[in-house]
C-alpha positions as a printed NumPy array, in Angstrom:
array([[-13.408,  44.825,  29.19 ],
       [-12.501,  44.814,  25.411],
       [ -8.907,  42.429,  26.726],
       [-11.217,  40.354,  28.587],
       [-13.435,  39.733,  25.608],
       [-10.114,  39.681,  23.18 ],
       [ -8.926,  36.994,  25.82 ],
       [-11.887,  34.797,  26.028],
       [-12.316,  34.62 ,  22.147],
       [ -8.601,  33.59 ,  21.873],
       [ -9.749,  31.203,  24.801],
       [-12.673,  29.588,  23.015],
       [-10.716,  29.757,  19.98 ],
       [ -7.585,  27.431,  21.507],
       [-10.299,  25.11 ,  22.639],
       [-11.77 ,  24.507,  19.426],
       [ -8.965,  23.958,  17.95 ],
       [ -7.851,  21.177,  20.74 ],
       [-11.071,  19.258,  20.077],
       [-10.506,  19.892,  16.164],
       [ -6.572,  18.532,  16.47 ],
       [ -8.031,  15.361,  18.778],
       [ -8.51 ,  12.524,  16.368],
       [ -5.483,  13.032,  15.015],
       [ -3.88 ,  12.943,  18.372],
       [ -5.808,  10.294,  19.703],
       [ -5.031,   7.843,  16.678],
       [ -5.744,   5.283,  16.677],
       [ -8.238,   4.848,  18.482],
       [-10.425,   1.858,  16.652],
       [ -9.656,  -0.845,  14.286],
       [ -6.817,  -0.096,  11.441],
       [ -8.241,  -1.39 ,   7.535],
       [ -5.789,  -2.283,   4.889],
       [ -7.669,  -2.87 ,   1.762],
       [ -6.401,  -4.841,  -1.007],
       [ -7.717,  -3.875,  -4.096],
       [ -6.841,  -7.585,  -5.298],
       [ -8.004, -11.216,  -5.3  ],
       [ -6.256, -13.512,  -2.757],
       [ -2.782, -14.673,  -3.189],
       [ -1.515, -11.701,  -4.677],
       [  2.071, -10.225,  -3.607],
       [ -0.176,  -7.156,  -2.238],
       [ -2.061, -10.264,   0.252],
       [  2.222, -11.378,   1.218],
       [  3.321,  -7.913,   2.202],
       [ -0.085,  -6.989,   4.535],
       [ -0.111, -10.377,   6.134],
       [  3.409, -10.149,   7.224],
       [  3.285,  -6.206,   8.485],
       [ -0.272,  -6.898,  10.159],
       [  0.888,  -8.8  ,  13.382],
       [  3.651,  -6.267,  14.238],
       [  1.084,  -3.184,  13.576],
       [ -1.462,  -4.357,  16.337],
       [  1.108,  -4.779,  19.103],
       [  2.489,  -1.891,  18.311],
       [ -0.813,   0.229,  17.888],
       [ -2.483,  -1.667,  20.342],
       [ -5.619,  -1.605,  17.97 ],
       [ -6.95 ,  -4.398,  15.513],
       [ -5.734,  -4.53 ,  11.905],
       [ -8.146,  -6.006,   9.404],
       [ -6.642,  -6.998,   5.825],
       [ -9.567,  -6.853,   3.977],
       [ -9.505,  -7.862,   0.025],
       [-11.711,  -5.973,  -2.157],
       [-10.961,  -6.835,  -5.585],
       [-12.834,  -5.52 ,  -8.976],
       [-12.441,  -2.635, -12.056],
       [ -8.574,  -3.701, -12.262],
       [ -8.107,  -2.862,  -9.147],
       [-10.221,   0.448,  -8.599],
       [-13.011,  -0.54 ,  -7.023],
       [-11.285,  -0.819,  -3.518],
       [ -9.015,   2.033,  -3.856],
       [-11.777,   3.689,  -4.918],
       [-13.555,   2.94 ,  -1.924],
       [-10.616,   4.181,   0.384],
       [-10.306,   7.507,  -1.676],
       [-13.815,   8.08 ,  -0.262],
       [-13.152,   6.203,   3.601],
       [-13.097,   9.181,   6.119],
       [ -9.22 ,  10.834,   5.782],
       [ -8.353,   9.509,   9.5  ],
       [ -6.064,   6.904,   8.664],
       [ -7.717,   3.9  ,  10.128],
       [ -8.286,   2.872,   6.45 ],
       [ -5.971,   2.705,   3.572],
       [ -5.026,   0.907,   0.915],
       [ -1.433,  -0.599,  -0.656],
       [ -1.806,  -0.721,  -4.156],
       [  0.94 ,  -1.189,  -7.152],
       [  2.644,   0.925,  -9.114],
       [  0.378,  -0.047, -12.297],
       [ -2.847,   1.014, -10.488],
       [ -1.468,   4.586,  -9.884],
       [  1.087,   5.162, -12.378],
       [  0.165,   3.416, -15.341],
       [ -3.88 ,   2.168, -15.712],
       [ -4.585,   6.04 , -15.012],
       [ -3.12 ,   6.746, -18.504],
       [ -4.892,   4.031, -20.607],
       [ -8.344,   3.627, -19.252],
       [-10.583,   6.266, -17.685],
       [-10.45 ,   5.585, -13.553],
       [-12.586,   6.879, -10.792],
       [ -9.712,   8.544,  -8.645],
       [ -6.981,  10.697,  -9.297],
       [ -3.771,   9.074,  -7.663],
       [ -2.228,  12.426,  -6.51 ],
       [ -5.346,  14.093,  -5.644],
       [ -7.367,  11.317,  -4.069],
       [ -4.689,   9.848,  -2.103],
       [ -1.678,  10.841,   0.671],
       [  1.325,   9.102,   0.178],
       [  2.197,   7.11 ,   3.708],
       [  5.59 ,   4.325,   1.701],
       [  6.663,   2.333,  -0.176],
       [  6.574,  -1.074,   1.186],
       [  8.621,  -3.367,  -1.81 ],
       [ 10.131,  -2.876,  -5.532],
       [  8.954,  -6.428,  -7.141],
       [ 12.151,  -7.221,  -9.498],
       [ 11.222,  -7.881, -12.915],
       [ 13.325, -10.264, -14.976],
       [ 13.467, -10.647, -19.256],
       [ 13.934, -14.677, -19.736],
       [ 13.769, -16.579, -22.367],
       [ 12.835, -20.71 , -23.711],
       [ 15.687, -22.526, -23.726],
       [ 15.35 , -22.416, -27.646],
       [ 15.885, -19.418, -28.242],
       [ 19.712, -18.884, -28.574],
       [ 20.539, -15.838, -26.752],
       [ 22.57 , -16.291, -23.494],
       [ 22.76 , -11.95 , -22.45 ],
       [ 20.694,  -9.432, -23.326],
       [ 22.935,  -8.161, -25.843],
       [ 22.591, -11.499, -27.427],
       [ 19.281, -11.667, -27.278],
       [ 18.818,  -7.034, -28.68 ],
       [ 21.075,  -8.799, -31.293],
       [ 18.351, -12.172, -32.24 ],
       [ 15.226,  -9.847, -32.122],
       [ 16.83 ,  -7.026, -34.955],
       [ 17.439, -10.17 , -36.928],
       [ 14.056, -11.602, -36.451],
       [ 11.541,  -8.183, -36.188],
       [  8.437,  -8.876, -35.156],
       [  8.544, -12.431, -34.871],
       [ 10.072, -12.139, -31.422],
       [  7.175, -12.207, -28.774],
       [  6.79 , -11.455, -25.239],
       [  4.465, -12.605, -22.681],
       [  3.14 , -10.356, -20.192],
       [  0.246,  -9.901, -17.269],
       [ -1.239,  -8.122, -19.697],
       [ -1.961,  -4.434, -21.02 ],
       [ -0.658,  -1.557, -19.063],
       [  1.178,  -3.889, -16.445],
       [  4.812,  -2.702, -15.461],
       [  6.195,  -6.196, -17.431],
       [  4.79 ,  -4.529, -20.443],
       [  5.884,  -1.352, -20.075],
       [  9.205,  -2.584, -19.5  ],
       [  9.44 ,  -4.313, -23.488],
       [  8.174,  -1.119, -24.624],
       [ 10.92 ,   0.621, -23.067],
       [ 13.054,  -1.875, -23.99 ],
       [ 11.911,  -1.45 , -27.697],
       [ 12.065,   2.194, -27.759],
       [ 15.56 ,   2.356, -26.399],
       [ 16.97 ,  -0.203, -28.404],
       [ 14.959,   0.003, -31.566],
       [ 13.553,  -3.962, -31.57 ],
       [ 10.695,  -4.517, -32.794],
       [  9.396,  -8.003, -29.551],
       [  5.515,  -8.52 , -29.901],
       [  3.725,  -7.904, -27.018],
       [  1.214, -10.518, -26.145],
       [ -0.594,  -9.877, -22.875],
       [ -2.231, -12.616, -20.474],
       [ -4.272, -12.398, -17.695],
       [ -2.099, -12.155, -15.137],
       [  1.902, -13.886, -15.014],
       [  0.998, -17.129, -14.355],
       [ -0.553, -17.982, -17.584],
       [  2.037, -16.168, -19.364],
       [  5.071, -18.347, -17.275],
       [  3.092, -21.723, -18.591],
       [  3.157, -20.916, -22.364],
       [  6.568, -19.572, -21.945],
       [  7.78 , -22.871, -19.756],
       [  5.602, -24.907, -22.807],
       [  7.485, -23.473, -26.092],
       [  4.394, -21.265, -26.709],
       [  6.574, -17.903, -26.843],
       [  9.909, -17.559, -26.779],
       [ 10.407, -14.187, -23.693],
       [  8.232, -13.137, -20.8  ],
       [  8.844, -10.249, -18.812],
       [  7.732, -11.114, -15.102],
       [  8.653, -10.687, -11.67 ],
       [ 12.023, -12.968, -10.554],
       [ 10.335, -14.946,  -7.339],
       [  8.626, -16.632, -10.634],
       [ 11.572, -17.739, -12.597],
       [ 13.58 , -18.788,  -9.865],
       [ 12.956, -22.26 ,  -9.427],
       [ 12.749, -23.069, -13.27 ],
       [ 15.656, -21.48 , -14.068],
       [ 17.015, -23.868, -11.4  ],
       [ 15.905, -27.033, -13.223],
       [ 16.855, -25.112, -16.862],
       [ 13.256, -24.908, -18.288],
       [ 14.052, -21.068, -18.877],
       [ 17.023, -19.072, -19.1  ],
       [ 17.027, -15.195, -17.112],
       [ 18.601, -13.045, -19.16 ],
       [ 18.406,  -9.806, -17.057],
       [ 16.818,  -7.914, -14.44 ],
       [ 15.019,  -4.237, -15.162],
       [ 16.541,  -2.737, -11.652],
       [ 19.412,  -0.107, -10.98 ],
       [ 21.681,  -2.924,  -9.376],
       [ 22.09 ,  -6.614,  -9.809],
       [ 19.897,  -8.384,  -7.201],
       [ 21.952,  -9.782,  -4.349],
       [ 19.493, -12.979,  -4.673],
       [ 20.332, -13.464,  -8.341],
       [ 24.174, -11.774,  -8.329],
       [ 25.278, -13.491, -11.712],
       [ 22.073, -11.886, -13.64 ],
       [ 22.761,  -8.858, -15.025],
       [ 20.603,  -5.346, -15.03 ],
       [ 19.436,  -4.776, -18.098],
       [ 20.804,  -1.158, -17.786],
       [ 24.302,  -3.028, -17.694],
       [ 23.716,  -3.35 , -22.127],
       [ 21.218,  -0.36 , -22.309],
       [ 22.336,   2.623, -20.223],
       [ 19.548,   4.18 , -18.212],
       [ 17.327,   1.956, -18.591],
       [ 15.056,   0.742, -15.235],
       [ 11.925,  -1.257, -14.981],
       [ 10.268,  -1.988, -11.451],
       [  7.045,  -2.823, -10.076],
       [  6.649,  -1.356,  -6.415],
       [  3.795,  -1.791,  -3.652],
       [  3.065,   1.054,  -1.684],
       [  0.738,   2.171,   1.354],
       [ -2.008,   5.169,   0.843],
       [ -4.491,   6.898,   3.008],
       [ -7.439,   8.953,   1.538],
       [ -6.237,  12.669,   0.883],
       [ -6.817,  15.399,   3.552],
       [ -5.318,  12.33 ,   5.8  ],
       [ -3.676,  14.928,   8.622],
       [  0.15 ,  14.927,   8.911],
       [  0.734,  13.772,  11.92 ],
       [ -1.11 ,  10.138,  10.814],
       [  0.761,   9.847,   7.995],
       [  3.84 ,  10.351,  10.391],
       [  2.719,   7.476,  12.681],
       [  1.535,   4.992,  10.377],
       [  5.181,   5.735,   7.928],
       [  6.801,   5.245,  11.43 ],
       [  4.998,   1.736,  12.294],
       [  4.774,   0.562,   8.886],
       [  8.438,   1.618,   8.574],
       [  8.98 ,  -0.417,  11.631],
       [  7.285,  -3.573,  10.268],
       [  9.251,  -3.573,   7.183],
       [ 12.596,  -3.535,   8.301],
       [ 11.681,  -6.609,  11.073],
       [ 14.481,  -8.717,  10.206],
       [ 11.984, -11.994,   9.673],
       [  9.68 ,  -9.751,   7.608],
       [ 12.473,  -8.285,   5.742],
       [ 13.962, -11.964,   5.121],
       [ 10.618, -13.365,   3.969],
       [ 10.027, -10.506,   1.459],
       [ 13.727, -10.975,   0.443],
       [ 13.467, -14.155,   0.101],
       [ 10.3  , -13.429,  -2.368],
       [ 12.119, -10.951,  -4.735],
       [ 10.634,  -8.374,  -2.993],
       [ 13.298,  -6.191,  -1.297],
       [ 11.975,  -3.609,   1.534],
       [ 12.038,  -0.132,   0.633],
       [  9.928,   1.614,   3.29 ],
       [ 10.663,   5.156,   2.46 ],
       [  9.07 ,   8.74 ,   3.367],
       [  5.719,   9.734,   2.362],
       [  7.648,  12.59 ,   0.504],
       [  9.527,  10.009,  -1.541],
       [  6.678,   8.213,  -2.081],
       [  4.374,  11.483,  -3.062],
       [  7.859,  12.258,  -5.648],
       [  8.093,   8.647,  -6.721],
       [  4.26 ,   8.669,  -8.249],
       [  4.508,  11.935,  -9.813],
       [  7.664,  11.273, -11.936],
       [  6.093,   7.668, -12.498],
       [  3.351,   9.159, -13.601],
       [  4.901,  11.515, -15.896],
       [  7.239,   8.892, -16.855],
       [  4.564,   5.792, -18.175],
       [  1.943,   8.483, -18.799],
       [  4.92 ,   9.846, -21.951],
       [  5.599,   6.232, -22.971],
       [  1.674,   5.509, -23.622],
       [  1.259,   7.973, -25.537],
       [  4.07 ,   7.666, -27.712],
       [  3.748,   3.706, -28.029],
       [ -0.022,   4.483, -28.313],
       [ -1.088,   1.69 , -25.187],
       [ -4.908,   1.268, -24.866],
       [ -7.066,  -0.42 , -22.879],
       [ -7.933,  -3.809, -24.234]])
């Protein structure tokens, strides 16, 4: 009697667990949300547009890309931190939402806590140029023209806390300059007064220097990646002068924390998938945004040591919120 009861509780015990383990098996099973916490038009819109066709034939389920913009950002990621942890919603946000903006204003989510890495889906290159007046032709040149000029060297950015102005920060601590910072709201504006004479440097992403470097209304000076950028070959890294030194932005896919494993595992593997389509991959190329579409372990590592990494720089350069 007592192995017939011990076998019926392991029984009923099985079966709960099957019913418990379904969803997750079963995904998915209705529509698939990608929120953008972003206005139209933003590089976060280009990368969900392009994966979203190849997700619902290969899910076989409808996927919605759905901006919610507001609170820099927070008020849709927000709102998938709280979405139910199945993966039918989740959100690709930058690396300034969950690296950086944690540091210098208060947010409603904690970006290792809230959230379960799923990949990265692009680096967005960032490029130091200059106005054609100001002399320097390298970025040794142009280290050189801002110790002879401190503080009278400005910078253009998207504005407090964005990866462009982290990257002159790191620039100035590892080199000692002394560039103004002088934030915008957002790179366009920034581009125009730099394309007008109205600052002499912006740090921005390549895809928007491109074509004026082309027609010589600005002059790239270098790039803040590992490697010289196989669109750009003759630009230099800015590592190439200052040893060590790197200076991305990066989009990546999230799902609400508590997500189970075997989600994560399918959406990595479809958005994975997406990515490296050779017209998707082309198009994002083509964009300065090179695929990286890694594990949700990378990703997970990536954030923390971000994280650590900006979180050490604001404090020491003493960023705040405007």
């Amino acid at each position: 009697m007592m192995l017939f009861k011990r076998a019926a509780l392991l029984a009923c015990l099985a079966m709960f667990g099957a019913i418990g383990a379904a969803p997750a098996q079963d995904f998915p099973n209705k529509p698939i949300t990608i929120v953008l916490p972003y206005p139209p038009g933003a590089s976060t819109e280009q990368v969900a547009r392009l994966v979203q066709p190849i997700l619902q034939e290969r899910l076989k389920q409808p996927v919605i890309v759905e901006n919610r913009p507001g609170g820099n950002g927070s008020i849709g990621t927000m709102a998938v931190a709280r979405s139910d942890p199945d993966g039918h919603t989740i959100v690709l946000a930058t690396n300034a939402l969950m690296t950086i903006t944690p540091h210098i204003q208060q947010m409603p989510f904690d970006p290792v806590k809230d959230f379960a890495p799923i990949t990265t889906a692009v680096r967005g290159i960032l490029g130091l140029a200059v106005h054609p007046s100001v002399p320097a032709k390298s970025v040794p040149e142009f280290i050189a023209y801002v110790k002879k000029n401190p503080k009278t060297v400005n910078y253009g950015t998207a504005g407090i806390g964005s990866p462009q102005h982290m990257a002159g920060l790191l620039l100035n601590r590892a080199t000692g300059i002394e560039l103004v910072h002088v934030p915008y709201k957002g790179g366009g504006p920034a581009m125009n007064d730099l394309l007008g004479g109205h600052i002499q440097s912006v740090v921005a992403t390549i895809v928007t220097m491109l074509e004026h470097e082309k027609n010589g209304a600005l002059r790239i000076l270098g790039i803040g990646e590992k490697q010289r950028f196989s669109g750009i070959p003759h630009v230099q890294t800015i590592s190439e002068t200052v040893p060590g030194f790197e200076a991305t932005s990066w989009l990546a896919f999230y799902a609400p924390a508590k997500t189970p494993k075997t989600v994560i595992d399918t959406l990595n593997r479809e958005l994975v998938f997406a990515l490296n389509n050779p017209e998707v991959k082309r198009k994002l190329e083509e964009a300065g945004l090179p695929v990286v579409a890694d594990k949700p372990e990378e990703l997970g590592r990536t954030t923390k040591n971000d994280l650590a990494r900006w979180g050490e720089l604001t404090r020491v350069m003493n960023v705040r919120a405007e």
